[in-house]
C-alpha positions as MATLAB code, in Angstrom:
seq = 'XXXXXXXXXXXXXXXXXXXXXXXXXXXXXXXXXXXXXXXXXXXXXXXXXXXXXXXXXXXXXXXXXXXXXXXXXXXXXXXXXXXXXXXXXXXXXXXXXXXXXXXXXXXXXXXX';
ca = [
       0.000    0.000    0.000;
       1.341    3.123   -1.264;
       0.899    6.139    1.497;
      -0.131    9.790    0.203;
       1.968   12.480    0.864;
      -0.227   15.259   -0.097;
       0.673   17.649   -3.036;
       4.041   18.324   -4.030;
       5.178   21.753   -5.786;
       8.497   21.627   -7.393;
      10.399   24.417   -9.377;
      13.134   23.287  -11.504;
      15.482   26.137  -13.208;
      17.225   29.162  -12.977;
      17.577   30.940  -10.232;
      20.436   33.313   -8.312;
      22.715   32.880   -4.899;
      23.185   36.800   -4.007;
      25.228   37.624   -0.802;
      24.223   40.614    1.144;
      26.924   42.328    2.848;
      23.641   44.625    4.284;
      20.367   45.527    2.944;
      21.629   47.395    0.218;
      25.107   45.968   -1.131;
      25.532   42.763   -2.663;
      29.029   41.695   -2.732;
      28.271   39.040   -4.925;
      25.784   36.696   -6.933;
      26.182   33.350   -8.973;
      23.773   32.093  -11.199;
      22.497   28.664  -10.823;
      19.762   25.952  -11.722;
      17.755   24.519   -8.615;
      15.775   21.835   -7.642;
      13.362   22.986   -5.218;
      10.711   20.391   -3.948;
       8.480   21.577   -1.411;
       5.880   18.696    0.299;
       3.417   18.640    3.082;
       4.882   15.859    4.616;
       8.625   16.785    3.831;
       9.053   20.390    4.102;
      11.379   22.175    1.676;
      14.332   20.853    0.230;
      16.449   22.520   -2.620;
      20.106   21.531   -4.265;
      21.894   24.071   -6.819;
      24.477   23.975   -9.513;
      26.290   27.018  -10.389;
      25.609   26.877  -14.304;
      28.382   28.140  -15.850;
      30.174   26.503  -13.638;
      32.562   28.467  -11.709;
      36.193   28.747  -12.291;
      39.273   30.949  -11.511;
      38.445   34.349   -9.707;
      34.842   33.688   -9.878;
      35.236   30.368   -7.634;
      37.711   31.612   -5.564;
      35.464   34.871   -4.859;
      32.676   32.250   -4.169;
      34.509   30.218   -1.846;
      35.639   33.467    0.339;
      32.144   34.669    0.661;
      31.089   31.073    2.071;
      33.892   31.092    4.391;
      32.402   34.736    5.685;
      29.354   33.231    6.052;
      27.390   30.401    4.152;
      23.987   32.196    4.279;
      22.791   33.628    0.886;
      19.611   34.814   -0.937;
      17.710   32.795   -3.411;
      16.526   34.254   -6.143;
      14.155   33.210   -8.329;
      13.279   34.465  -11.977;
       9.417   36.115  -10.614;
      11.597   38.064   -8.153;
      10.628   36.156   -4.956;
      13.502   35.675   -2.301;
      14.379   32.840   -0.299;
      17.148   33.174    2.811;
      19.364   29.888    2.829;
      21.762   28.353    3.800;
      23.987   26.945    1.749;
      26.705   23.886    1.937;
      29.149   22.804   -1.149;
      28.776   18.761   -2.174;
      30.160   17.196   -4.472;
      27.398   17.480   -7.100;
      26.900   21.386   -6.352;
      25.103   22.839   -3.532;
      22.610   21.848   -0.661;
      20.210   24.653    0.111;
      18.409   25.083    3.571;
      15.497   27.097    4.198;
      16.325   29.619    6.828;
      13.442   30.623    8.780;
      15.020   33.395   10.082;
      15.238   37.240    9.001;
      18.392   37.065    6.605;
      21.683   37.892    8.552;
      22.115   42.237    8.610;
      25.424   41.535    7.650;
      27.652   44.551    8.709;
      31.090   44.101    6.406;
      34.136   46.171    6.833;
      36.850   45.797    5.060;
      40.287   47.649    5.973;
      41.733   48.746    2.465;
      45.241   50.079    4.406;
];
C-alpha cells in the first residue's frame, strides 16, 4: 500500500545565490539551476548547480564569501527571495530554508 503524501510543488530552473553584505550591497551573486521540492509531509528541500560553472576568480570569490558566512539569498526568476543556507557537495550545492530574518550583515573591510 502506497501512502499519500499530499501535493508536491516543485520548481526546476534558474535561479540566483546573491550575498548581502547589508540591505543594500551585494558583494556578490552566482547564477544557478535549482531543484526545489516543497511537500506537506517533507518540508522544503532545494540543491543548486552554479551553471556556468565556476572557475578561476569567480570560484575563488565564491569560496571566500562562504567562508564569511554560508547564508545567501535565493533568487528566483518572478523576483521572490528565499534566505538559505547553503553547503558545497560534491554534485553542487545543498540549500536550507532559513526561517530566520536574513543575517544584517555589517562588512568592513580595511583597504590600508
Amino acid at each position: 500500500m502506497q501512502r499519500d503524501t499530499g501535493p508536491v510543488d516543485r520548481y526546476q530552473g534558474a535561479a540566483r545565490l546573491e550575498w548581502w553584505a547589508n540591505r543594500s550591497t551585494c558583494l556578490g551573486a552566482v547564477a544557478v539551476e535549482v531543484d526545489v521540492v516543497w511537500s506537506a509531509e517533507g518540508g522544503w528541500g532545494a540543491t543548486a548547480v552554479s551553471a556556468p560553472p565556476l572557475t578561476g576568480e569567480d570560484l575563488e570569490g565564491f569560496e571566500f564569501l562562504m567562508a564569511m558566512s554560508p547564508f545567501f539569498t535565493l533568487r528566483l526568476p518572478d523576483q521572490s527571495t528565499f534566505p538559505v543556507g547553503v553547503e558545497a557537495v560534491a554534485e553542487g550545492f545543498r540549500l536550507t530554508l532559513d526561517e530566520g530574518d536574513p543575517p544584517d550583515r555589517q562588512v568592513r573591510f580595511d583597504l590600508r
